[in-house]
Each structure stands twice: as structure tokens, then as C-alpha cells.
N, C-alpha and C positions, 0 to 999 in steps of 0.2 A: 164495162162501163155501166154506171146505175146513177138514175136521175137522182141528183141531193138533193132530195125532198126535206131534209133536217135543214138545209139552207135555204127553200124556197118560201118566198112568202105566203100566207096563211090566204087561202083562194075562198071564194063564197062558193058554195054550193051550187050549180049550177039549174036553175029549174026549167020548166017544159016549154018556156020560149025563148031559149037563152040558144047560142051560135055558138058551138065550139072551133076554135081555128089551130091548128095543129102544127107548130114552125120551127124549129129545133136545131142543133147544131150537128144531129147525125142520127143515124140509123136505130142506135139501140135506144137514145131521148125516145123516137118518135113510136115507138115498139112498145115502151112504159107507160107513156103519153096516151097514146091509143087505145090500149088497151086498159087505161085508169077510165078515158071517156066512153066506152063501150056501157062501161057500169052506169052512164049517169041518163035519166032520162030529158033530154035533150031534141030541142027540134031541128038541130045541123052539128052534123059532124065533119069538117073538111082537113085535109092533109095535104101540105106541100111538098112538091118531091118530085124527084122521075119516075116513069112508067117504072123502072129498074129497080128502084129505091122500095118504091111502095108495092112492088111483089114481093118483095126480101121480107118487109117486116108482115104482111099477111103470112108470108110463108110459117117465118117463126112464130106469130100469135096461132096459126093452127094447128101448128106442131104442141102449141101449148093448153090446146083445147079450144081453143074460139074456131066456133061454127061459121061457113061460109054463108048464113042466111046473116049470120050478126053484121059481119065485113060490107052486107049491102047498104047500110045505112051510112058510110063513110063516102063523102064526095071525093075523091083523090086524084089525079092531081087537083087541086084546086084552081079556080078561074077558067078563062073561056079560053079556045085552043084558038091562038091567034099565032102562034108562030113564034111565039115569042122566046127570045135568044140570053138577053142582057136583063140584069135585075131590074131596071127601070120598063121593060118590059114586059117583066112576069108581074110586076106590081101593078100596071094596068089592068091586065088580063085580070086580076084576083079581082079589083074592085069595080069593073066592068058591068 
């Protein structure tokens, strides 16, 4: 699976005080995603997901060369660990 970037709409550049937020409909989106915002310089990087999820795609992006110093600048899961169960609760937690 490969993000359709020939379908996505034309994104500005992000600059050095711009939030990237990371929200995807699966693993390999957030794998392309991540690793497109690695490139950008950026004063937040965050990614939503499970603890599970978001070792998966660090696993694959180091397999592809990304360095574990780079991975540190990614917030992941995103939001404050409140427990939260239900979407209306992770949506809290994010904007918290």
C-alpha cells in the first residue's frame, strides 16, 4: 500500500513553527507520512497509534535507514495517557 500522493492535495511547506500531526488510516500511510515529516524542519512532530503500531513503523523506517536519534523528535502516541479507551476519549487526551 503507497500513500496517493498523485491524489493528495498540494500541502505548503511546512516551516520551523508549524505542528505536524500524523493520523492515517494504517500502518504503511503512517510509515510514508513519517518518514516524509522527518525531512521537514518542524518544531512538532506527533503520531497517533498504539504503543504496537508505532514500533512497527519505527521498526520499518530503521530498517530503511532512519536513525534512532532522528525517531526522537516524533511524539508518539500522541496526547496525555489518560486511559483513554473510546475515540471521543483519545480526542480529549490529543487536545488536552
Amino acid at each position: 500500500m503507497r500513500w496517493p500522493r498523485s491524489s493528495a492535495p498540494e500541502v505548503p511547506r511546512p516551516g520551523k513553527s508549524d505542528y505536524l500531526v500524523i493520523v492515517t488510516r494504517g500502518h504503511a500511510y503512517d510509515q510514508e507520512v513519517l518518514e516524509w515529516a522527518l525531512g521537514q524542519e518542524v518544531k512538532y512532530i506527533g503520531m497517533i497509534g498504539s504503543r504496537k503500531k508505532i514500533q512497527t513503523v519505527y521498526d520499518v523506517l530503521k530498517e530503511k535507514g532512519v536513525r534512532a536519534d532522528q525517531l526522537t523528535r516524533v511524539h508518539a502516541p500522541i496526547g496525555l495517557d489518560i486511559g483513554a479507551l473510546t475515540p471521543e476519549e483519545i480526542a480529549v487526551s490529543i487536545v488536552a
